[in-house]
Structure formats: C-alpha cells, structure tokens
C-alpha positions as CSV (number, residue, x, y, z in Angstrom):
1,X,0.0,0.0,0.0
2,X,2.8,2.6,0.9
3,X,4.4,2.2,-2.3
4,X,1.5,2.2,-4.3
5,X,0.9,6.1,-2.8
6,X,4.5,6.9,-3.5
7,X,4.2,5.6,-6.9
8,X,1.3,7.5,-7.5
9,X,3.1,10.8,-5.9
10,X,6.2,10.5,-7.9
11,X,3.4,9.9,-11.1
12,X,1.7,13.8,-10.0
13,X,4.9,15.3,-9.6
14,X,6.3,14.1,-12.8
15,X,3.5,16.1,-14.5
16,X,2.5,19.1,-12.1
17,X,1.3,21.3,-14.9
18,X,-1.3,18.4,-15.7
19,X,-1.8,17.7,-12.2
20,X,-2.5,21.7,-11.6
21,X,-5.3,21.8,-14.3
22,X,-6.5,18.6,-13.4
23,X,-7.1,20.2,-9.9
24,X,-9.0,23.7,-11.2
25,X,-12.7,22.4,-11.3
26,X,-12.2,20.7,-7.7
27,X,-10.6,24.2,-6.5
28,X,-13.8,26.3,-8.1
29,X,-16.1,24.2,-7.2
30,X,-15.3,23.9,-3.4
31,X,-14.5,27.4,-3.2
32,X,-18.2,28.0,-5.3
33,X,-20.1,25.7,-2.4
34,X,-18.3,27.6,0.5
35,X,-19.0,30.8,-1.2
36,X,-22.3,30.1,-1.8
37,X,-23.5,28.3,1.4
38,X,-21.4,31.9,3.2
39,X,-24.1,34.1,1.2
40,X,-27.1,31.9,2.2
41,X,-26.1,31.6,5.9
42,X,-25.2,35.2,6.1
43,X,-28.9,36.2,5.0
44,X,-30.2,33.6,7.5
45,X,-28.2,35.5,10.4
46,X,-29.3,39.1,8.9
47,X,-33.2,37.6,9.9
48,X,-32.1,35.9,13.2
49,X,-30.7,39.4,14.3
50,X,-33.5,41.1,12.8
51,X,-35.9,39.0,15.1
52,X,-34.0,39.8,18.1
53,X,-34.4,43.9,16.9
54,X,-38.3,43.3,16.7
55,X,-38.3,41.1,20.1
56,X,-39.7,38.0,19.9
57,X,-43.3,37.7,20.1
58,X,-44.4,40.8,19.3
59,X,-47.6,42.1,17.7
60,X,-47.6,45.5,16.2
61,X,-51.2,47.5,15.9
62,X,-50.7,50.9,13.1
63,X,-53.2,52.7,12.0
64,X,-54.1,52.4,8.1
65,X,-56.2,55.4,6.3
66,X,-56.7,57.0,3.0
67,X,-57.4,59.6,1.1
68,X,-61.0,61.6,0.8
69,X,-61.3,59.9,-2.7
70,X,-62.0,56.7,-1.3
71,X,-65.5,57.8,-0.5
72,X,-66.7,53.9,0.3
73,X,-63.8,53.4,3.3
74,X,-63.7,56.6,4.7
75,X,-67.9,56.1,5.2
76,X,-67.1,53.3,7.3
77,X,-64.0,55.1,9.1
78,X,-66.4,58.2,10.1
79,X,-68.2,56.1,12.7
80,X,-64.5,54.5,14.0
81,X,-62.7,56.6,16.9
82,X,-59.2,55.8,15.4
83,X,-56.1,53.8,17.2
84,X,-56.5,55.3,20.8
85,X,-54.9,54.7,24.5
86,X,-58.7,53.4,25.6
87,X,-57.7,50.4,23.1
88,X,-54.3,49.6,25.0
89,X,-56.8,49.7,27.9
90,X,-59.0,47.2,26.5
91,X,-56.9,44.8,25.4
92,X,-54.8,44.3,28.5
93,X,-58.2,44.0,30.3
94,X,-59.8,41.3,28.4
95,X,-56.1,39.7,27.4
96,X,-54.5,38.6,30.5
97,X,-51.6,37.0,28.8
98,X,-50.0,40.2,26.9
99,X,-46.6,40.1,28.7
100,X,-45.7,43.9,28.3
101,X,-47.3,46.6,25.9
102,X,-46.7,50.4,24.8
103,X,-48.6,52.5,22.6
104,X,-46.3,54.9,20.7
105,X,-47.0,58.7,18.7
106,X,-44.0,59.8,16.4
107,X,-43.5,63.7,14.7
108,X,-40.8,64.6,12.9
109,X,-38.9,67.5,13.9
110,X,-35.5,69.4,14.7
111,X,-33.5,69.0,18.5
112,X,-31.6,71.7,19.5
113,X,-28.8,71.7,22.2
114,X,-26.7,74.9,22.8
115,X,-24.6,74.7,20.1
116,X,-26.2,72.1,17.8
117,X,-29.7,71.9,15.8
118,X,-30.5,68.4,14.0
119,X,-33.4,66.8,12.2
120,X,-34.9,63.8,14.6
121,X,-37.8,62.1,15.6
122,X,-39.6,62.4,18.8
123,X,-41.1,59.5,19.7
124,X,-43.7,59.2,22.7
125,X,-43.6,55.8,24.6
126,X,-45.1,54.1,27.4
127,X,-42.5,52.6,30.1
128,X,-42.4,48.8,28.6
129,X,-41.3,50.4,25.4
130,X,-37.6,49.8,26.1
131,X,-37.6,46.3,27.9
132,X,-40.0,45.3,25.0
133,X,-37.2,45.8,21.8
134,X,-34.6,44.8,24.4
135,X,-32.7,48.6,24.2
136,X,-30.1,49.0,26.9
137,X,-28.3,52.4,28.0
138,X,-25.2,53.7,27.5
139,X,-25.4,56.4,30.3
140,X,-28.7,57.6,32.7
141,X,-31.7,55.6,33.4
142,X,-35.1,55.0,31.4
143,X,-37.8,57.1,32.1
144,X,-40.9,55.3,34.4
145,X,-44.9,55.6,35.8
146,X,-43.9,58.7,37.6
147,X,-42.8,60.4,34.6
148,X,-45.4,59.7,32.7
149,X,-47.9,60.0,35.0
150,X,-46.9,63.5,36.0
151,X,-46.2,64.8,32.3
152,X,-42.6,65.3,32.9
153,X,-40.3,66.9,30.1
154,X,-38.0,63.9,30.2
155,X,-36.3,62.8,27.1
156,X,-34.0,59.5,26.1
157,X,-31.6,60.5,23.4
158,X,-30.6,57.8,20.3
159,X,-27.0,57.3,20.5
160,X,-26.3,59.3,17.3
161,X,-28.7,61.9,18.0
162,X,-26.8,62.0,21.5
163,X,-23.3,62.1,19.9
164,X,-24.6,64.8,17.1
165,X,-25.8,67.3,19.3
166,X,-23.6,67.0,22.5
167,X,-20.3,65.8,20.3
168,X,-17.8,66.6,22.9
169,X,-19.8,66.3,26.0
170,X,-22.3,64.0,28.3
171,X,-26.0,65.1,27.3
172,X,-27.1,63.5,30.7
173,X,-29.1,66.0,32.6
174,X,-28.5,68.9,29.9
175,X,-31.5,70.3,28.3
176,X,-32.7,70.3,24.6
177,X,-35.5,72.1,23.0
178,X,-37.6,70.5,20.6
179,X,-40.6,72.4,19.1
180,X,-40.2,75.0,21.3
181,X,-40.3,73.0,24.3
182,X,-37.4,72.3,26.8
183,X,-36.7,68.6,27.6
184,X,-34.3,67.5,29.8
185,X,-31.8,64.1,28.9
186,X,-31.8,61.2,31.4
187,X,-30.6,58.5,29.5
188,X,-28.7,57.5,26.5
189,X,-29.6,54.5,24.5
190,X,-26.7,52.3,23.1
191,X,-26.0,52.4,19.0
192,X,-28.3,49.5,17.6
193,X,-27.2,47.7,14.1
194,X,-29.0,46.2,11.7
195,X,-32.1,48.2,11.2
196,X,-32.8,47.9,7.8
197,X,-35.2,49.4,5.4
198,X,-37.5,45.8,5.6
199,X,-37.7,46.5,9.4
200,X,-38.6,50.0,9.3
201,X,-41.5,48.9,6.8
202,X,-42.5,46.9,9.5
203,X,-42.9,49.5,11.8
204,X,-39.4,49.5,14.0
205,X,-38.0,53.0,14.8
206,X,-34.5,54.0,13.7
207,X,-33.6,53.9,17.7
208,X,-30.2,55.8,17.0
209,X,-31.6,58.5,15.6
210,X,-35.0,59.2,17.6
211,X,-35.4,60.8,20.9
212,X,-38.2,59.2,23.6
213,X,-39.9,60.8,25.5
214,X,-43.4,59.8,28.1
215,X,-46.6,59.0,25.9
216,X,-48.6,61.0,28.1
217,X,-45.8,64.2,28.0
218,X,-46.3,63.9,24.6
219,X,-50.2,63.9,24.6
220,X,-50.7,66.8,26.7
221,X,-47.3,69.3,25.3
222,X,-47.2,67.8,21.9
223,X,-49.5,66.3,19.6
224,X,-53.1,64.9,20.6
225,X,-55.1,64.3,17.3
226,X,-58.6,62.8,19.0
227,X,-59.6,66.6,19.8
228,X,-60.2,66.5,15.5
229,X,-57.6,69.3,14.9
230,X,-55.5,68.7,12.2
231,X,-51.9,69.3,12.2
232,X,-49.9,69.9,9.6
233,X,-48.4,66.0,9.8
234,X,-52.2,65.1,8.3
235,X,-51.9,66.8,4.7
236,X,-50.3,64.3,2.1
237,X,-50.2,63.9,-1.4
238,X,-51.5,62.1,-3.9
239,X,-49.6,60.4,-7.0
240,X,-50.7,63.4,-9.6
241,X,-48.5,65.4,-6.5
242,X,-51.7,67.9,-5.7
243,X,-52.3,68.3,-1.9
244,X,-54.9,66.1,-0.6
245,X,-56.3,66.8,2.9
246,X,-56.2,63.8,5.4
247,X,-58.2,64.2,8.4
248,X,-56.0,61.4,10.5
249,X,-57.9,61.3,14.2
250,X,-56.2,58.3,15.6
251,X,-54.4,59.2,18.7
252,X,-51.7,56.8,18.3
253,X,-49.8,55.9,15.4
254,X,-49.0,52.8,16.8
255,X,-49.4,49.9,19.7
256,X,-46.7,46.9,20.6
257,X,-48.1,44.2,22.4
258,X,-45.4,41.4,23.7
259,X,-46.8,37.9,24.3
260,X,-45.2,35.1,26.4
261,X,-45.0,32.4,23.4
262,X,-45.9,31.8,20.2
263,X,-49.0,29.6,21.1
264,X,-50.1,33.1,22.9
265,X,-49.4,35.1,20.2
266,X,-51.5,32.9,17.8
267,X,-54.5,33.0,20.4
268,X,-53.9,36.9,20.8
269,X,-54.1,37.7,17.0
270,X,-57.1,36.2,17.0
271,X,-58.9,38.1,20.2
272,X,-57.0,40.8,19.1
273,X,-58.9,41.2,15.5
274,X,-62.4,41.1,17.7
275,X,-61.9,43.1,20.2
276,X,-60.8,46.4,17.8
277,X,-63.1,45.1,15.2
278,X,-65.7,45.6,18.0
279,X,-64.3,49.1,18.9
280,X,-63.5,50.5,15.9
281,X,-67.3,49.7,14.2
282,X,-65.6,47.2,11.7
283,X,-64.0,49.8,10.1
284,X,-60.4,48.7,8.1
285,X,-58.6,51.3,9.9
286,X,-55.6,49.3,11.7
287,X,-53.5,46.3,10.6
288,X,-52.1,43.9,12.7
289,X,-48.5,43.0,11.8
290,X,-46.8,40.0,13.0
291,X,-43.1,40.8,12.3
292,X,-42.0,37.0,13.9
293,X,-44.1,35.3,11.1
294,X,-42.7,37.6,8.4
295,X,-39.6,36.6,9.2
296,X,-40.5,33.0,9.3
297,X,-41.4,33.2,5.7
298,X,-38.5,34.9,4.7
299,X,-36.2,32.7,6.6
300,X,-38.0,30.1,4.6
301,X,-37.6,31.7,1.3
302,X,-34.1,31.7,2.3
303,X,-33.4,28.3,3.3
304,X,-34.6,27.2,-0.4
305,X,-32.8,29.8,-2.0
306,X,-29.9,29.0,-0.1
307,X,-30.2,25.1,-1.1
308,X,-30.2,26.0,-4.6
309,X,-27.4,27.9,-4.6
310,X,-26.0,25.0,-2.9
311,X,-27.4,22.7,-5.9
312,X,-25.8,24.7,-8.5
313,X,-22.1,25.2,-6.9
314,X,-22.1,21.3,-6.4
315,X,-22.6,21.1,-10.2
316,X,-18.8,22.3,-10.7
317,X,-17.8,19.8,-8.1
318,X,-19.3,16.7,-10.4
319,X,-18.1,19.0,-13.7
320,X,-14.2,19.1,-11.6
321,X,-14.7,15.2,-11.0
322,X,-15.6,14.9,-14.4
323,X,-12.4,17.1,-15.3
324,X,-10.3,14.3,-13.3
325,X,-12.1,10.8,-15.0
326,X,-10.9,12.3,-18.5
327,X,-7.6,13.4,-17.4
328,X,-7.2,9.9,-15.7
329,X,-8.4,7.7,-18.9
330,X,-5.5,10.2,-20.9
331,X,-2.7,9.3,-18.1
332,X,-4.2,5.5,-18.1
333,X,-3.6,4.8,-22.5
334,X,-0.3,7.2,-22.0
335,X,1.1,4.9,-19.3
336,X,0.2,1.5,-20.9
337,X,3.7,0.5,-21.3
338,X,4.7,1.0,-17.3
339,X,1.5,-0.2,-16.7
340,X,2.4,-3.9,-18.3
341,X,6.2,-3.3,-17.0
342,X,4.8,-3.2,-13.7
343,X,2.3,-6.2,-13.6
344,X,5.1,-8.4,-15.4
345,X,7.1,-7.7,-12.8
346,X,4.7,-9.2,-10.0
347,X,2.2,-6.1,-9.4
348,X,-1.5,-7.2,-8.9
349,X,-4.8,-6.0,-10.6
350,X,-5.4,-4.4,-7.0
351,X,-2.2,-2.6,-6.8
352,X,-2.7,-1.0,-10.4
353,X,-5.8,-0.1,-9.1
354,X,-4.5,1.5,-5.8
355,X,-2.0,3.4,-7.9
356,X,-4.2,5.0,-10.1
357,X,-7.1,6.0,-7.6
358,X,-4.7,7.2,-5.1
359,X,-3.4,9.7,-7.7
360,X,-7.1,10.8,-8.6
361,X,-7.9,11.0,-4.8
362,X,-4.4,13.5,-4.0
363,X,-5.5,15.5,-6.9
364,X,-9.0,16.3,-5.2
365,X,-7.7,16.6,-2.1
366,X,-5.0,19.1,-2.7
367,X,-7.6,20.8,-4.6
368,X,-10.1,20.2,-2.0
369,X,-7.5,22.6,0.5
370,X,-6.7,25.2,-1.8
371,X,-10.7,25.3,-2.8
372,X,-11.2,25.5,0.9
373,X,-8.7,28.9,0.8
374,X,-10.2,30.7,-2.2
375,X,-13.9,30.3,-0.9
376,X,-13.1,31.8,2.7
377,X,-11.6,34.8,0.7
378,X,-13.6,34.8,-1.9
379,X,-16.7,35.0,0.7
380,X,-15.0,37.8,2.8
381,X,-14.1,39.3,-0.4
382,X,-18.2,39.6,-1.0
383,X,-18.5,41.1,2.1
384,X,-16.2,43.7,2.0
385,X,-16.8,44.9,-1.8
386,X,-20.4,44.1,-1.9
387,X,-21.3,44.8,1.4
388,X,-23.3,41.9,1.5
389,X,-23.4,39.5,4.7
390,X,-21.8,36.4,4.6
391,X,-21.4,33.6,7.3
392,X,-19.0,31.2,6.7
393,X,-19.9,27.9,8.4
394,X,-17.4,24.6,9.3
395,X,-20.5,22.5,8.1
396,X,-19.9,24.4,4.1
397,X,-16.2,23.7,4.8
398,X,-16.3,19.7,5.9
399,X,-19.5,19.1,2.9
400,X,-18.0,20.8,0.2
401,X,-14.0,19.0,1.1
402,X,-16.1,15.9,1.8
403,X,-17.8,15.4,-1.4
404,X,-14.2,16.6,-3.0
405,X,-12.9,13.4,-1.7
406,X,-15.7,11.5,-2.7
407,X,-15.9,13.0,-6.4
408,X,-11.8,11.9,-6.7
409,X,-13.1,8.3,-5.6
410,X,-15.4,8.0,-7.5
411,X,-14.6,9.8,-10.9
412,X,-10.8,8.3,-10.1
413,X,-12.1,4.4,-9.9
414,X,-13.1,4.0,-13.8
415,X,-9.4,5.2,-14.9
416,X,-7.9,2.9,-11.9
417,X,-10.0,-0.3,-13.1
418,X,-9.4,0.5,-16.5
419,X,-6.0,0.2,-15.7
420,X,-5.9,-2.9,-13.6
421,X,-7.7,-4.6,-17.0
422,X,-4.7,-4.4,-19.1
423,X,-3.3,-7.1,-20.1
424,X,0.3,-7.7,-19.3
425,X,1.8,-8.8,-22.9
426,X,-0.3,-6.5,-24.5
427,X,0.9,-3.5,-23.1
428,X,4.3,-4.4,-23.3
429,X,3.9,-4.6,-26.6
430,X,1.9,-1.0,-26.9
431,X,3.3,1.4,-29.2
C-alpha cells in the first residue's frame, strides 16, 4: 500500500502542470459551495438578528387610512374613533396574557442643544417600550410611571442623535429644545445595528436617531389628534402630487403588544382582530402586523434559495470530477507500457488499481484545500466589496472538502479499473 501512494506521488509530480489543471474544477467548485453556502447563511443570520431587533413575540397594531377619494372606506372610518390609548386599555383587560405593551405617537422635527440643531424624531412611549425591543443604556436611566404619569419633560436620546448634538460632552441632565419645548436628557440609548429598510417597513424605529420621551408628556405638550384638529403631519399627497387633505384622528400611530410564546401570540391575534373590530365599528382602519411570522417566511424563502445555490455550486464539483475521469483515462492509454512493466514484474490487478485511484484521490484533495482557501476569501471578499453578509460555516467547509474526496473516488475508480484490466503482454507490446 505505501508504495503504491509513492508511486502515485512521484506519477503527480512528474506532470504538475497536468496535475494543476487537473485540480482547477475541484478548486472552483469547493470554493463556489463555500462561497455560496457563506451568502445563504449570512442572509439567514441578517433575519435571526433582525428577530432579536423586533423582540420575539411581538404584535404590532398601526393605523391604516386613506385619502378623501375613497368615498366607500372613509364612510365606514367616520363612525370608528381611530387607534386610541382606551384600546391599550381594552386589550390588557380582556387579554390577560400580553406580557408587556406600549402604545407609541411619532412627529418629525429638529433638537436643538446649545450649540447644535439636528433633524430627529420624537417619539412618545409608554415605560415597557424599552424592555419590549430589548434597548439597553449607554449612560442615565429609562424614564418610568412617575414620569409619565406626571407629564414630565423627560427625554432619552438615540445614540447618534446624542453624539450629534452633545459631540464633545455627556447630554445626561442637559436640556434640549424641541418644538419650542425644553426637555431634559436622562438617558442615552446604546448604538443599535441592523435596522434595515424591511424592518422600518414593518414599523421598527431607527432607535439611534429618535429621541423618547413619556406617551402621556407627549399627549398633553405635543400632539393629541382625538380633539379633531388637524396638524400639519395630516396633509399628504396624492400620486398626480396635488395636496390632498387627510383628516388622520387616531391618537396613536402605533401599539406593541409582547406575548409570552408563540401559542399566545396565535390565540392573541385572534382576540386581538375582535376586540378592535368591536371598537373601531368594523372599520379597516388598523392592521395587525406579525413581524415573527414575516420573518419565518422569509427565513423560509431563504433556506430554499440558499439550497439552490448550494445545488448549483455542487454542479462544478461533479463537472471538476468529471475534469479528473478524463484526465485519468488520458494518463491510463499514455502509461500502458509501465503499466504492463509493472504487472510483469509481479504487481497485482489491486495494486494497479490502488495506484491510479490514489493519484485521482491527492488530486482532489489538494484541490479540496486550496478550494477550501479561495472560498473563505472569496466570501470575505463579498462582504467587504459588496457589502453583503456572509457567514462562513465549518458545516460548508467539511461538505464541500467531503464530497471533493468523494468525487476523486469515485470519478478516479473508472481510470484505476481500466488500468488494472490491461493485459500484461499487450501492453508491453503497446506502441
């Protein structure tokens, strides 16, 4: 056996440049499946993190309207009192099993400090807002009951928004005006990453960038649309771009409701849909959204994206394996000669064979490694120039240099028995 693997190393190193071309589709096709497999785990992670941004079991409640040229919907919406803080209220009466809640009213606006001004949003909270999207501080504390309760000008500052308009200094009990309004900093929330446009479709805040303050500071100092006033937050426009009033009377523009578990959270939807179907006079003036299960199905589309991308780079393994069976049959008819030299000389069918599959098998194998190299790079190399996230995974690496091994068995064992059929005399007698 050992001098059937030296024969068949002195055989590769007697023709490297062969032996290097021989080796190309095992290299690009190991380094394809790592590559490949990196892209599809990557996107897999991006939705795991993104689930841990939106928390896990929550249920978010937004208001939906339109505009006045929808005469048939906005009949039905007259006789609805819009997303308000007596539906919180409801809920967690007739829901016992909603682990934490916040309703939430955002208005874009500028913060200014004493030697800063920056564009922001203010976003009014309820006290479980934090705990329920997992935020933690960099510096102060979270505002509580007591603030809210008592309408304090309390504010928690984004960590960019923080660092933009007190760059050199602690914002911690400094004051900032918004809207004409002094607000004084208590805490600073720690930079956040991964917020991507899909989550902020869904409804998540860009926390870096927003500034918190008490729900019912911001109701009573702020912006309280159930009196009926407009503001100027409820003109939009239409797609011919001419100014189309909006009368938007929902209180809140949004309410997060956390359940304990998933079988909760299926229940929950469900009670959920009555009870502001009930309150809001059937009107379609809210939509649930179930972030958890919107990532589910994108997960989903992503596993079988990510096992077809898997499908196609094993091709150029079998088309590499393929690369090696023709370059073996060439080495097998060039080699007839030694082959019959050898066998006359007392070598076996079996030791012909060893020879010639252990040569296919340190081809795939050293091509196996250096596939193994190019595809780590070559997936970092995505990452850094495409900015696209990539996860390499020992799994990719073991498969794809697994079934390199296997392809140089198997596409190596037709050349090798080829071989070991030769017939002694014959061969010596090959021209």
């Amino acid at each position: 056996m050992q001098r059937n693997i030296l024969i068949a190393v002195e055989s590769i190193l007697a023709n490297k440049l062969r032996a290097v071309l021989t080796t190309l589709g095992i290299i690009f096709g190991v380094a394809a499946v790592i590559a490949m497999l990196a892209i599809g785990n990557g996107a897999q992670q991006k939705i795991l993190d993104q689930l841990k941004i939106v928390g896990a079991n929550n249920v978010f409640i937004t208001t939906s309207f339109s505009s006045d040229k929808n005469e048939e919907e906005n009949k039905s919406k007259k006789f609805s009192p819009g997303l308000k803080l007596d539906d919180l209220e409801n809920i967690k009466l007739v829901i016992p099993f909603v682990k934490r809640c916040s309703p939430e009213i955002g208005v874009d606006c500028y913060a200014t400090s004493k030697s800063k001004r920056e564009k922001t949003r203010l976003v009014g909270v309820g006290e479980d807002y934090f705990k329920l999207f997992k935020l933690k501080l960099s510096a102060g504390s979270f505002f509580n009951q007591v603030h809210n309760k008592n309408y304090k000008g309390v504010c928690i500052l984004g960590g960019e928004i923080s660092k933009k308009l007190f760059p050199n200094s602690s914002p911690i009990n400094k004051v900032i005006r918004v809207k004409k309004l002094n607000l004084k900093v208590i805490g600073v929330i720690e930079k956040r990453k991964g917020i991507s446009e899909d989550l902020e479709s869904m409804g998540i805040n860009n926390y870096n960038n927003d500034i918190y303050i008490p729900i019912q500071t911001m109701l009573l100092r702020y912006k309280d649309r159930s009196t009926g006033k407009p503001s100027k937050e409820d003109f939009y426009s239409d797609k011919e771009n001419k100014e189309v009033k909006i009368l938007n009377t929902n209180q809140l523009d949004k309410i997060t409701l956390q359940f304990d578990n998933g079988r909760d959270l299926r229940s929950g939807v469900v009670l959920l849909k009555k009870i502001l179907d009930r309150r809001h006079n059937n009107s379609n003036d809210y939509k649930l959204i179930i972030p958890e299960q919107l990532l589910k199905q994108q997960k989903e589309t992503d596993d079988l994206f990510n096992l077809l991308l898997g499908a196609i780079a094993s091709i150029s393994l079998i088309v590499g394996g393929i690369g090696i069976m023709n370059i073996m049959l060439a080495s097998v008819m060039e080699r007839i000669k030694e082959i019959g030299l050898r066998m006359a000389i007392g070598a076996t069918k079996k030791d012909i064979k060893a020879q010639f599959v252990f040569e296919a098998l340190f081809i795939s194998l050293s091509g196996g490694i250096v596939g193994i190299l190019l595809g780590v790079l070559l997936s970092y190399t995505i990452e850094i120039f495409l900015l696209m996230p990539v996860k390499v995974s020992n799994f990719s690496i073991f498969i794809s240099f697994f079934i390199s091994v296997i392809v140089g068995i198997v596409f190596g064992y037709l050349p090798a028995n080829k071989a070991a059929e030769q017939d002694p005399v014959t061969s010596l007698r090959y021209e």
